[in-house]
CHARMM internal coordinates of N, CA and C (Angstrom, degrees):
IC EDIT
DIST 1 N 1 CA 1.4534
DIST 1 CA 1 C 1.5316
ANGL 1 N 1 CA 1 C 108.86
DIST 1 C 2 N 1.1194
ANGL 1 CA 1 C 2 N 104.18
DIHE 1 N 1 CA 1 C 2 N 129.40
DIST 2 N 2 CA 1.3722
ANGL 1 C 2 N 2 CA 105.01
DIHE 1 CA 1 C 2 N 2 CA 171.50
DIST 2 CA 2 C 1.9265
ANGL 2 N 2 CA 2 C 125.50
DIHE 1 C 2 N 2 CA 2 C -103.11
DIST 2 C 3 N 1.3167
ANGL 2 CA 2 C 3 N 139.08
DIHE 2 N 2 CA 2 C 3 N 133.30
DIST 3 N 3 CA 0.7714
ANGL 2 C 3 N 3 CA 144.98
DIHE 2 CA 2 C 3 N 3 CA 170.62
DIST 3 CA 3 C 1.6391
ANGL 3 N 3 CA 3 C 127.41
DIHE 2 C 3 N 3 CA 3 C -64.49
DIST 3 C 4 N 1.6950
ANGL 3 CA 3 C 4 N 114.81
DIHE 3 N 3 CA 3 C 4 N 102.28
DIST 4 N 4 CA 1.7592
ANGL 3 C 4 N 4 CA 110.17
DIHE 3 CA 3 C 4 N 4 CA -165.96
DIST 4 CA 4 C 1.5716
ANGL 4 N 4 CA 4 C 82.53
DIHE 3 C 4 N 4 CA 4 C -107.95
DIST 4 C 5 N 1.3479
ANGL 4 CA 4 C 5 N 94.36
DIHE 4 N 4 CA 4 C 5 N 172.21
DIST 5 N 5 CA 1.5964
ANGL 4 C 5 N 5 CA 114.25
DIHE 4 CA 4 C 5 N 5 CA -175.70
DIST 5 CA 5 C 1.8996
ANGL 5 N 5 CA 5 C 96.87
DIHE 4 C 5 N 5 CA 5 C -134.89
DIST 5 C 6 N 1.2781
ANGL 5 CA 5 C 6 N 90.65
DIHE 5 N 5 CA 5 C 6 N 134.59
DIST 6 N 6 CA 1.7768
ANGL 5 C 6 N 6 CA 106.71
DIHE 5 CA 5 C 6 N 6 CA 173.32
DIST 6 CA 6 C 0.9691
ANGL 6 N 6 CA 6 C 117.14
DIHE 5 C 6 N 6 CA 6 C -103.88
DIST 6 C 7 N 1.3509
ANGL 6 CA 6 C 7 N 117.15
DIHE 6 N 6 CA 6 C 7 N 167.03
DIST 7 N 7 CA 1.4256
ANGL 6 C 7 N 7 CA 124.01
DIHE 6 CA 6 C 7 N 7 CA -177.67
DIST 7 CA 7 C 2.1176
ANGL 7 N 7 CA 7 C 87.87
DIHE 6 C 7 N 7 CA 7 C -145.93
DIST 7 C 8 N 1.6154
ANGL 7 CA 7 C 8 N 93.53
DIHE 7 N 7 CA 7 C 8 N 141.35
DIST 8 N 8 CA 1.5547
ANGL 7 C 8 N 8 CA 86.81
DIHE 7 CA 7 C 8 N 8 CA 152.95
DIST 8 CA 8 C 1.5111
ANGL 8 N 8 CA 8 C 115.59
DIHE 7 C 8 N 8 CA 8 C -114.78
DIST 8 C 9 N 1.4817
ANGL 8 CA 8 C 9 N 109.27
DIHE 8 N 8 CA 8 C 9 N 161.48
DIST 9 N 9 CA 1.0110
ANGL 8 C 9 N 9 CA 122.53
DIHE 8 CA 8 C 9 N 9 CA -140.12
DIST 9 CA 9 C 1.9217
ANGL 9 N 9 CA 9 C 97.63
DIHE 8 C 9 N 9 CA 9 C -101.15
DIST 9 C 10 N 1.3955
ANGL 9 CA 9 C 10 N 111.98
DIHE 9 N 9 CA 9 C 10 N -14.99
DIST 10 N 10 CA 1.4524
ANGL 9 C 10 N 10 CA 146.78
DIHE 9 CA 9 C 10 N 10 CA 169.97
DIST 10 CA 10 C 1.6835
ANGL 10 N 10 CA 10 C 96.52
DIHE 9 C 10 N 10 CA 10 C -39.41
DIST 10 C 11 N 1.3344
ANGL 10 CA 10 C 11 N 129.54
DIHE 10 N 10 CA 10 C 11 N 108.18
DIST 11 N 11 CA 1.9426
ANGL 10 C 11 N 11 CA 127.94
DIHE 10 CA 10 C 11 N 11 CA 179.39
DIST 11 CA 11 C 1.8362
ANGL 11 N 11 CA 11 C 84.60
DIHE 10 C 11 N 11 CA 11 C -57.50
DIST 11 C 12 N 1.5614
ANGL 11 CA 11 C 12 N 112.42
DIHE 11 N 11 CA 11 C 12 N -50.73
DIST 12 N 12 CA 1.5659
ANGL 11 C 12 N 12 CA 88.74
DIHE 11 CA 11 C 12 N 12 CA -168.40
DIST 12 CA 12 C 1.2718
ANGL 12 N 12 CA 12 C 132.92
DIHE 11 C 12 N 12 CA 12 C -97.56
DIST 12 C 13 N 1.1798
ANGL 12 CA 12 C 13 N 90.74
DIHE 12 N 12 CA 12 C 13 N 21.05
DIST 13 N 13 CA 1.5995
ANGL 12 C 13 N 13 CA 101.76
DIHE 12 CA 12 C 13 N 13 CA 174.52
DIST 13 CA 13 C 1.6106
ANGL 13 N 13 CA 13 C 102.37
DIHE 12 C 13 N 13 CA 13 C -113.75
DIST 13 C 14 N 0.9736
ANGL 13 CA 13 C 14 N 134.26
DIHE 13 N 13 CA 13 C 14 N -81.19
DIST 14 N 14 CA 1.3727
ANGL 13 C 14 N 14 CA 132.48
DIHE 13 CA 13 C 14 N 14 CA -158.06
DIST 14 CA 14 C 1.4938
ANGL 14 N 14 CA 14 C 124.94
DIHE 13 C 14 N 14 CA 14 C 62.44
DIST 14 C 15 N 1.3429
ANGL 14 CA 14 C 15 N 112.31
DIHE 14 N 14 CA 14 C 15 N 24.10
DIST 15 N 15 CA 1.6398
ANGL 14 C 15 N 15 CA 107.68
DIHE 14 CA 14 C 15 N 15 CA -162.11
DIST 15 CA 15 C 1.6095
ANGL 15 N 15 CA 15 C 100.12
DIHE 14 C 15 N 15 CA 15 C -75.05
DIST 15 C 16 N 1.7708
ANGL 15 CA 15 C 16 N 121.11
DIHE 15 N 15 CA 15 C 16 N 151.50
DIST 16 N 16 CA 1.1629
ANGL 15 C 16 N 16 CA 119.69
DIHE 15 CA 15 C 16 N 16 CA 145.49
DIST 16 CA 16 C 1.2820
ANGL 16 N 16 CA 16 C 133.33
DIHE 15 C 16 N 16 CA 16 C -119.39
DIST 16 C 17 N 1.1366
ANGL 16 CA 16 C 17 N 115.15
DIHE 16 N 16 CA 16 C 17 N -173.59
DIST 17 N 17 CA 1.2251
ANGL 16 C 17 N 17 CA 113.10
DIHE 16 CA 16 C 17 N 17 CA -157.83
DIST 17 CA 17 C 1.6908
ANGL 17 N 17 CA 17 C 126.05
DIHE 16 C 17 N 17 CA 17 C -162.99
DIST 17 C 18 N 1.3046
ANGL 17 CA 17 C 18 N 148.29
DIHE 17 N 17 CA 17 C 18 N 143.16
DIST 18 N 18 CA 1.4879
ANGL 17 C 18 N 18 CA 132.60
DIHE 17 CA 17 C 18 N 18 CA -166.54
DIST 18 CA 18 C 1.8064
ANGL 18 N 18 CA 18 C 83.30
DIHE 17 C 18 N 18 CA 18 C -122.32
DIST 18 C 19 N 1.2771
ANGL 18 CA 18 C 19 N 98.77
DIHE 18 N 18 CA 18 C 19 N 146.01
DIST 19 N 19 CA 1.3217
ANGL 18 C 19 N 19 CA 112.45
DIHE 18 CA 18 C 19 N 19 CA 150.04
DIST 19 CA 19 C 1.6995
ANGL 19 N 19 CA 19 C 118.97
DIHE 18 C 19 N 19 CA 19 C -171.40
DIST 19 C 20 N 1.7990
ANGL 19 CA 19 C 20 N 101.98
DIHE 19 N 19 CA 19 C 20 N 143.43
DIST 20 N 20 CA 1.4022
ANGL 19 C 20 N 20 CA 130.98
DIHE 19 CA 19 C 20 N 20 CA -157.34
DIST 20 CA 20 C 1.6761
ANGL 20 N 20 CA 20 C 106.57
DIHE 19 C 20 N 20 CA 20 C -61.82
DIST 20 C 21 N 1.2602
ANGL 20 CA 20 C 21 N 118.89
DIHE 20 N 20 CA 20 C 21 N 128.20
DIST 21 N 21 CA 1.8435
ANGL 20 C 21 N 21 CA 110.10
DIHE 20 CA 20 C 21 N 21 CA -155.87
DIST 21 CA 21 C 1.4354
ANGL 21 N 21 CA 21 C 90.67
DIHE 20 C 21 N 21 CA 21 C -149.84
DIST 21 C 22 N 1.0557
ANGL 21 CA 21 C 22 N 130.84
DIHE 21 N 21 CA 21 C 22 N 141.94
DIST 22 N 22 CA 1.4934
ANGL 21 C 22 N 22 CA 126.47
DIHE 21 CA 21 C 22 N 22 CA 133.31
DIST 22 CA 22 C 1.1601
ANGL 22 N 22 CA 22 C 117.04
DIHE 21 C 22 N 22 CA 22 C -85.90
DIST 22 C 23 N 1.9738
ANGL 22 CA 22 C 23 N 90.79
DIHE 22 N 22 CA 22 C 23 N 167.94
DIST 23 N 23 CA 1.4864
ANGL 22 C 23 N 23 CA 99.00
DIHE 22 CA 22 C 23 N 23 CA -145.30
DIST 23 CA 23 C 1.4359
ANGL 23 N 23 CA 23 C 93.61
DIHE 22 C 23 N 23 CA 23 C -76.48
DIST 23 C 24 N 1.2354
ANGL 23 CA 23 C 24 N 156.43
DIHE 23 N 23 CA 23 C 24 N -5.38
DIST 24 N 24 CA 1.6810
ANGL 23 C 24 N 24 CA 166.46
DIHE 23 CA 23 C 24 N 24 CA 162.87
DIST 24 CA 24 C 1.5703
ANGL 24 N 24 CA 24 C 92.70
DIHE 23 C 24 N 24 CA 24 C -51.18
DIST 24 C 25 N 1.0702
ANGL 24 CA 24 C 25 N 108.19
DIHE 24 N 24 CA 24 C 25 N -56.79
DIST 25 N 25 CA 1.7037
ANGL 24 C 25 N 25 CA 112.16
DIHE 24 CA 24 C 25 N 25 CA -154.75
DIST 25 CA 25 C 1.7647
ANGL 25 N 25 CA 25 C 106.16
DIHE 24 C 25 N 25 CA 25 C -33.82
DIST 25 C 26 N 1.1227
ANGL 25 CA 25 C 26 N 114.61
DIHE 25 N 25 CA 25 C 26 N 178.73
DIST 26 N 26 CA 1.6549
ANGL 25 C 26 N 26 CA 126.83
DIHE 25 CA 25 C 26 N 26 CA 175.47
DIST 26 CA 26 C 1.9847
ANGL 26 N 26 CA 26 C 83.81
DIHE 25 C 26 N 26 CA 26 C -107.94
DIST 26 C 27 N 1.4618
ANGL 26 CA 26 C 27 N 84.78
DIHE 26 N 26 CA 26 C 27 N 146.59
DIST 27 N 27 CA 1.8384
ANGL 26 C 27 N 27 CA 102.09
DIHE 26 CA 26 C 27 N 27 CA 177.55
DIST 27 CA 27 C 1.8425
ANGL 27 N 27 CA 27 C 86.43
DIHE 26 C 27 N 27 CA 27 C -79.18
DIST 27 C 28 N 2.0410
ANGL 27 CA 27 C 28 N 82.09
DIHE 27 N 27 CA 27 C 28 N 150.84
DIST 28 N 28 CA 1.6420
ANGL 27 C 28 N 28 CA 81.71
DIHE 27 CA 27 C 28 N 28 CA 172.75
DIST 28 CA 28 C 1.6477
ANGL 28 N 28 CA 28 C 122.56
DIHE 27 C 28 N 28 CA 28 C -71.12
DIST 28 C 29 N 1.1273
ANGL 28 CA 28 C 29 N 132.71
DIHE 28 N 28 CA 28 C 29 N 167.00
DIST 29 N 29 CA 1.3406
ANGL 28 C 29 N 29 CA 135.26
DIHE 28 CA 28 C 29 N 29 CA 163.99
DIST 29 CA 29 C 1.3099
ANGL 29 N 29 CA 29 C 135.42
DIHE 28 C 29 N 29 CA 29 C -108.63
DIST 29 C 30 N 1.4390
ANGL 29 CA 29 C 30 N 108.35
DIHE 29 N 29 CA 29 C 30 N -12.55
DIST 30 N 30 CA 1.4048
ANGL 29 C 30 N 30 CA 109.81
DIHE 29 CA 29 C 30 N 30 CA 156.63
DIST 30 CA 30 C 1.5632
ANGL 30 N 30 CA 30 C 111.94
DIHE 29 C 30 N 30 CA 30 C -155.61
DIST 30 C 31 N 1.4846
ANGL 30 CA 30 C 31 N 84.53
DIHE 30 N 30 CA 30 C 31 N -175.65
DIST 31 N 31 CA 1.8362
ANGL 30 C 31 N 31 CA 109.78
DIHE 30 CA 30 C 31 N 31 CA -155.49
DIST 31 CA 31 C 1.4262
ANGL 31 N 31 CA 31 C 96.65
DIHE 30 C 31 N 31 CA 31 C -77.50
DIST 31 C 32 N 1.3837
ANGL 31 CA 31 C 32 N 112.30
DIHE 31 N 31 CA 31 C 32 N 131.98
DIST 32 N 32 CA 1.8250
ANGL 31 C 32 N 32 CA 109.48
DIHE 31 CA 31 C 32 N 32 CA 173.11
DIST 32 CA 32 C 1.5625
ANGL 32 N 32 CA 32 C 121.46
DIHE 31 C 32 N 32 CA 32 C -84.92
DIST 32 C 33 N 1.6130
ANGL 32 CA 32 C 33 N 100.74
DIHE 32 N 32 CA 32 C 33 N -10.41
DIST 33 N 33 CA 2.0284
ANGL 32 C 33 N 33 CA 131.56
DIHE 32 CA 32 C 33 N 33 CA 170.89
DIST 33 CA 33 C 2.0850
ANGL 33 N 33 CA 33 C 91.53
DIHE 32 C 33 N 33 CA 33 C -65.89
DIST 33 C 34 N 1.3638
ANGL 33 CA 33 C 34 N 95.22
DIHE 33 N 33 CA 33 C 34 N -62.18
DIST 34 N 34 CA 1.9772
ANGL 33 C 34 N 34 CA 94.41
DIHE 33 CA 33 C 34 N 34 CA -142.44
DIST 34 CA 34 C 1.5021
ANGL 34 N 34 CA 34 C 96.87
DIHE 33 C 34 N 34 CA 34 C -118.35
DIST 34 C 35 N 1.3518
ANGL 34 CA 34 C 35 N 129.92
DIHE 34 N 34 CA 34 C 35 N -26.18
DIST 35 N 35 CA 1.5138
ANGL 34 C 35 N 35 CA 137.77
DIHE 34 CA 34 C 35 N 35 CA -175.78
DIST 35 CA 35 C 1.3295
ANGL 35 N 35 CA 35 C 93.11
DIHE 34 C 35 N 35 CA 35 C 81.94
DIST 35 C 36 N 0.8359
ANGL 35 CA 35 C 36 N 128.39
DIHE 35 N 35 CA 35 C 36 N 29.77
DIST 36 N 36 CA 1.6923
ANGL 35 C 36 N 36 CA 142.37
DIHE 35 CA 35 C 36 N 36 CA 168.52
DIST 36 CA 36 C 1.5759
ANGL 36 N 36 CA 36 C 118.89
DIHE 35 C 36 N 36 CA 36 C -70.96
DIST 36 C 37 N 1.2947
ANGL 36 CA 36 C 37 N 124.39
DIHE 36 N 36 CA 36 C 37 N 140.40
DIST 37 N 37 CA 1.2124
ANGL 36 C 37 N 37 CA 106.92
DIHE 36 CA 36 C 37 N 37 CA 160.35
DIST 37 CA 37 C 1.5509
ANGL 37 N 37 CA 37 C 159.15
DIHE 36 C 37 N 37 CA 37 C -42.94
DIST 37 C 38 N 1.3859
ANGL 37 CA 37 C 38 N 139.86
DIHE 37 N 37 CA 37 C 38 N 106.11
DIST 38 N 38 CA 1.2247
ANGL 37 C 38 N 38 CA 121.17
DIHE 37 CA 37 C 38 N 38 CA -160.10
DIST 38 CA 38 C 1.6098
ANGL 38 N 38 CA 38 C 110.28
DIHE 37 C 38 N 38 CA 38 C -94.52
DIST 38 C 39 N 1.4161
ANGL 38 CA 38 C 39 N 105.16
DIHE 38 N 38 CA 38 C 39 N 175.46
DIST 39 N 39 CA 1.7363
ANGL 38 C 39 N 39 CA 121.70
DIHE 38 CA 38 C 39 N 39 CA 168.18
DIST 39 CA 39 C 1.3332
ANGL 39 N 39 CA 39 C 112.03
DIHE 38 C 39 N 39 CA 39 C -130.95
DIST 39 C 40 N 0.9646
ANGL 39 CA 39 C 40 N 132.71
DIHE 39 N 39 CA 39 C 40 N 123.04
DIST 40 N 40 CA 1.4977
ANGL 39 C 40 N 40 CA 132.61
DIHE 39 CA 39 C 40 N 40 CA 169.97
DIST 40 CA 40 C 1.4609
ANGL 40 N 40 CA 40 C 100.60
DIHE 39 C 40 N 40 CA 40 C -70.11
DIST 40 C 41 N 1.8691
ANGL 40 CA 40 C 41 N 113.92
DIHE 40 N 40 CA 40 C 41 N 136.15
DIST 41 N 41 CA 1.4402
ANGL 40 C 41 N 41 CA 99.74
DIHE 40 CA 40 C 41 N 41 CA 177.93
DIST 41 CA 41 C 1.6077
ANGL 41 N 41 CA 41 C 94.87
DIHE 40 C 41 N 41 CA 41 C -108.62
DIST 41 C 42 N 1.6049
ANGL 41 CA 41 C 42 N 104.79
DIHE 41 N 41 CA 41 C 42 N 174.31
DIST 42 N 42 CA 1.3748
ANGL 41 C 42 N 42 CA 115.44
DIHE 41 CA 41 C 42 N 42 CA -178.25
DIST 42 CA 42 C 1.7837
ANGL 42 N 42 CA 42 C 102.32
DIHE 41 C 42 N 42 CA 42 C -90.60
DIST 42 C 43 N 1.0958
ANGL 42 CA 42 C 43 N 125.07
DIHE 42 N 42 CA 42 C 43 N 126.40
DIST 43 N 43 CA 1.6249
ANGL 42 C 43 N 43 CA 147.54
DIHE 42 CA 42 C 43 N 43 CA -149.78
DIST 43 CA 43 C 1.9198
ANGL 43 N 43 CA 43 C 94.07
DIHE 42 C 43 N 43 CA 43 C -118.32
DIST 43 C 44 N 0.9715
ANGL 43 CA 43 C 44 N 102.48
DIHE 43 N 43 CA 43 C 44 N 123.77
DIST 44 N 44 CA 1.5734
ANGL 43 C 44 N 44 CA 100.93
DIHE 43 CA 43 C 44 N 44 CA 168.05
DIST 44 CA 44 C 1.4996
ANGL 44 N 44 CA 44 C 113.84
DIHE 43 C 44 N 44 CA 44 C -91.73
DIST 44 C 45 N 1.3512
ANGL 44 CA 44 C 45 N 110.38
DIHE 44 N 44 CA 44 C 45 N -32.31
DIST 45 N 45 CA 1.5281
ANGL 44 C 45 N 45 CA 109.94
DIHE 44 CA 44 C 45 N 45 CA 175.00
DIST 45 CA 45 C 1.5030
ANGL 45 N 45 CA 45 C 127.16
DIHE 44 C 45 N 45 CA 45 C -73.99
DIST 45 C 46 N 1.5608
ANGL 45 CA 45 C 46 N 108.40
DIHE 45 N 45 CA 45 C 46 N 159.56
DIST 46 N 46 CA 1.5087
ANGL 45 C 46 N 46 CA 104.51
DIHE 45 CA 45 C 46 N 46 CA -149.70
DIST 46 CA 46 C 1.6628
ANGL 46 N 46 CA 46 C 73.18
DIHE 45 C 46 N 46 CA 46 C -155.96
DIST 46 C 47 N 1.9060
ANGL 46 CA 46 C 47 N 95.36
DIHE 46 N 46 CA 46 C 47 N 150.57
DIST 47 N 47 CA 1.3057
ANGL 46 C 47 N 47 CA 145.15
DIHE 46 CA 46 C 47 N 47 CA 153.09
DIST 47 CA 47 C 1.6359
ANGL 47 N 47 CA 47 C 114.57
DIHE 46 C 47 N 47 CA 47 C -49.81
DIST 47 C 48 N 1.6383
ANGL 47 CA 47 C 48 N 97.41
DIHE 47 N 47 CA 47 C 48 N -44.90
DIST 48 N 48 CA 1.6891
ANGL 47 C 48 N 48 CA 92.19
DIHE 47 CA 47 C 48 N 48 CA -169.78
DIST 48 CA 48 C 1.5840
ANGL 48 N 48 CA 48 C 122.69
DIHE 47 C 48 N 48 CA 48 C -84.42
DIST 48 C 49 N 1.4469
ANGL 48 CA 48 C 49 N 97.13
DIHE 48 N 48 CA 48 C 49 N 146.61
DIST 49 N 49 CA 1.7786
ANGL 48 C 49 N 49 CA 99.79
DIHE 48 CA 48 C 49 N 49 CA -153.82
DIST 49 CA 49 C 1.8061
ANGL 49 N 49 CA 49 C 90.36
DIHE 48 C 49 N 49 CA 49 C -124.21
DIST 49 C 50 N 1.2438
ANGL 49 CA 49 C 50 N 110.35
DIHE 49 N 49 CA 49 C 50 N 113.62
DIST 50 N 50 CA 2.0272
ANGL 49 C 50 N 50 CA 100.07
DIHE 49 CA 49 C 50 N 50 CA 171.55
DIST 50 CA 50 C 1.1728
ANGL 50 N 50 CA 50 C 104.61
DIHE 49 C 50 N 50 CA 50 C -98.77
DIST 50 C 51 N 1.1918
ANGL 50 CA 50 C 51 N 106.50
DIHE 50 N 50 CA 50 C 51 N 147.07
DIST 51 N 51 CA 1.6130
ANGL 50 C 51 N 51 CA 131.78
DIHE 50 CA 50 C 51 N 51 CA -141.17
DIST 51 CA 51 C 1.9513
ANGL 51 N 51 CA 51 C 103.23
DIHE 50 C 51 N 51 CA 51 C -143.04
DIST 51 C 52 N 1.3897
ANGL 51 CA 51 C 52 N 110.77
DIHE 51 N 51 CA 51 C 52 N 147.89
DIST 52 N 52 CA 1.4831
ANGL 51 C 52 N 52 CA 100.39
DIHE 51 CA 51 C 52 N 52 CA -173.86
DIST 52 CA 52 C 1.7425
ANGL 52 N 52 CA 52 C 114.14
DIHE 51 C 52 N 52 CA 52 C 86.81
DIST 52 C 53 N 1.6651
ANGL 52 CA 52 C 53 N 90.74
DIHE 52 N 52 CA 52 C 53 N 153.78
DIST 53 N 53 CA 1.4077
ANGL 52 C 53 N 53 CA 97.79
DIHE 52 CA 52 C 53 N 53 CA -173.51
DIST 53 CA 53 C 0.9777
ANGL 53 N 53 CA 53 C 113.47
DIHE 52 C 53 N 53 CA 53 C -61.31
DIST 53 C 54 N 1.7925
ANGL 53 CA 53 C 54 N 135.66
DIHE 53 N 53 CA 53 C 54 N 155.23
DIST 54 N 54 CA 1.1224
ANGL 53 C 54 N 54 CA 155.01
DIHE 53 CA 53 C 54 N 54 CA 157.73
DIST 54 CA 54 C 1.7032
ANGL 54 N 54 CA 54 C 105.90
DIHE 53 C 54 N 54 CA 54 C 125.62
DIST 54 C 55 N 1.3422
ANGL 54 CA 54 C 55 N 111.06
DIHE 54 N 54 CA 54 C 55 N -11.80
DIST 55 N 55 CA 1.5362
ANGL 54 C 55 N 55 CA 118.96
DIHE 54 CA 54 C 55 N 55 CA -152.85
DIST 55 CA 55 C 2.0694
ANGL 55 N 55 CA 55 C 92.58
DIHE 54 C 55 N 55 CA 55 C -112.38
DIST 55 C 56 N 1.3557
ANGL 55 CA 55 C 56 N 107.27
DIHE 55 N 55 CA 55 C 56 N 122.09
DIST 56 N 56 CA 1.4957
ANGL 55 C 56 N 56 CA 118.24
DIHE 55 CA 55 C 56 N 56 CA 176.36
DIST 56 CA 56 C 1.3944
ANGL 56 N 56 CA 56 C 102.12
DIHE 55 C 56 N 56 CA 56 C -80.02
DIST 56 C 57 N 1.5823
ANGL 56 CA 56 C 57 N 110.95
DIHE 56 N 56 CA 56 C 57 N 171.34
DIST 57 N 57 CA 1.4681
ANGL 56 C 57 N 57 CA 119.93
DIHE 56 CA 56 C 57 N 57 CA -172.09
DIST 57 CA 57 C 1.7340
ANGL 57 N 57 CA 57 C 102.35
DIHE 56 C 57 N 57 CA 57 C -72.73
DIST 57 C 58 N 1.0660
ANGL 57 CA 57 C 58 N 124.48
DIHE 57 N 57 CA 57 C 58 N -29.89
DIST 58 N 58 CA 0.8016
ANGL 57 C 58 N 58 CA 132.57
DIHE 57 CA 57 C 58 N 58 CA 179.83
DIST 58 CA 58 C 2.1596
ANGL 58 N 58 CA 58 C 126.09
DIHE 57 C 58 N 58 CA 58 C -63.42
DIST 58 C 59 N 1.2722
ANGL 58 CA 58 C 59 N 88.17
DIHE 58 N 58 CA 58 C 59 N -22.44
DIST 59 N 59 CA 1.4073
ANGL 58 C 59 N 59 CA 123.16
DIHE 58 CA 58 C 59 N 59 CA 174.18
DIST 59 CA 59 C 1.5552
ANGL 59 N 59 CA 59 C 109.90
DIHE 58 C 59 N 59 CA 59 C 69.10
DIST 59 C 60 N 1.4991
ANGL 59 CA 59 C 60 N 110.43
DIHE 59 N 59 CA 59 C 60 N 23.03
DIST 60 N 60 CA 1.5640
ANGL 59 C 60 N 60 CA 125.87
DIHE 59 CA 59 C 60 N 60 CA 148.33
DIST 60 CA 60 C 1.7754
ANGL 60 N 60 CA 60 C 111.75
DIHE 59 C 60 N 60 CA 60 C -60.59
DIST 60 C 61 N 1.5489
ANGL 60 CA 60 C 61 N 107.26
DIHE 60 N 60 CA 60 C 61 N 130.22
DIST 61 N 61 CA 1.9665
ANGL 60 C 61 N 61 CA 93.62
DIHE 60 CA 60 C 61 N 61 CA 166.95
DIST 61 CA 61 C 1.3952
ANGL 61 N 61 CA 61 C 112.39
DIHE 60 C 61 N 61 CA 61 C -67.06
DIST 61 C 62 N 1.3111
ANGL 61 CA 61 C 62 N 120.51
DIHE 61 N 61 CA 61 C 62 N 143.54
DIST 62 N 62 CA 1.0272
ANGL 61 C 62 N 62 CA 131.04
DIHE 61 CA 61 C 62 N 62 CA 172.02
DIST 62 CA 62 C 1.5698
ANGL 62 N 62 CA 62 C 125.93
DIHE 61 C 62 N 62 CA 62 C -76.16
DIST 62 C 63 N 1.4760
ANGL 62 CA 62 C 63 N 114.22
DIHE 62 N 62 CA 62 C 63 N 105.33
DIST 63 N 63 CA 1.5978
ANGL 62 C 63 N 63 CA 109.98
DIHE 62 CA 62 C 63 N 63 CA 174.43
DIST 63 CA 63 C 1.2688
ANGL 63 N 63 CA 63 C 109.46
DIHE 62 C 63 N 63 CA 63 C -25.15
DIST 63 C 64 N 1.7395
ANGL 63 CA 63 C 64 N 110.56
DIHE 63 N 63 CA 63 C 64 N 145.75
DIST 64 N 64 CA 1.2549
ANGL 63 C 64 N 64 CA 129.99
DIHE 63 CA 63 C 64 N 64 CA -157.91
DIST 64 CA 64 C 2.1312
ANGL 64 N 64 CA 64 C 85.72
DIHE 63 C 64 N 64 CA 64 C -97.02
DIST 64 C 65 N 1.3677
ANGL 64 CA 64 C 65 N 105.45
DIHE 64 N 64 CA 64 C 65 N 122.90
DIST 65 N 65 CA 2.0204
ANGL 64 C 65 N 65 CA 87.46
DIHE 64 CA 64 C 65 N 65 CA 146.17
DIST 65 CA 65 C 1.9539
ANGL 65 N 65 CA 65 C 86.01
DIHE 64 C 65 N 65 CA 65 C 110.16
DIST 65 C 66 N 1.5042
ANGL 65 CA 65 C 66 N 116.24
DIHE 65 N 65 CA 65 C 66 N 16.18
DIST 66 N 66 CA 1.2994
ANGL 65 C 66 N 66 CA 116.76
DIHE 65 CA 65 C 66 N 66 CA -175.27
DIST 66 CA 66 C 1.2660
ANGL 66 N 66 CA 66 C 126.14
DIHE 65 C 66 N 66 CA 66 C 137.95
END
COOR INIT
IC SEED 1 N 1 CA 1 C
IC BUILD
């Protein structure tokens, strides 16, 4: 499951919001605040964590040889 975040689209509402979806699912369509229209926004943050050698704390790969 992945976690999307909403936005409504409502000037006086603006509420947001995350909710748990697969990626199949239909995007939501409205606001659970105003019954308003929503937008799914684009989220840079992520769940996935790489784990194991080669991988810095930073979760850059680590040059090979040092």
């Amino acid at each position: 499951m992945i976690t999307y975040e909403y936005e409504c689209k409502n000037e006086n509402c603006k509420h947001t919001f995350e909710v748990k979806q697969r990626i199949s699912d239909e995007r939501l369509k409205e606001c659970p605040m105003c019954a308003g229209e929503v937008q799914r926004l684009i989220s840079s943050g992520t769940s996935f964590i790489l784990n194991g050698d080669g991988w810095a704390k930073d979760l850059y790969h680590k040059p090979s040889g040092g």
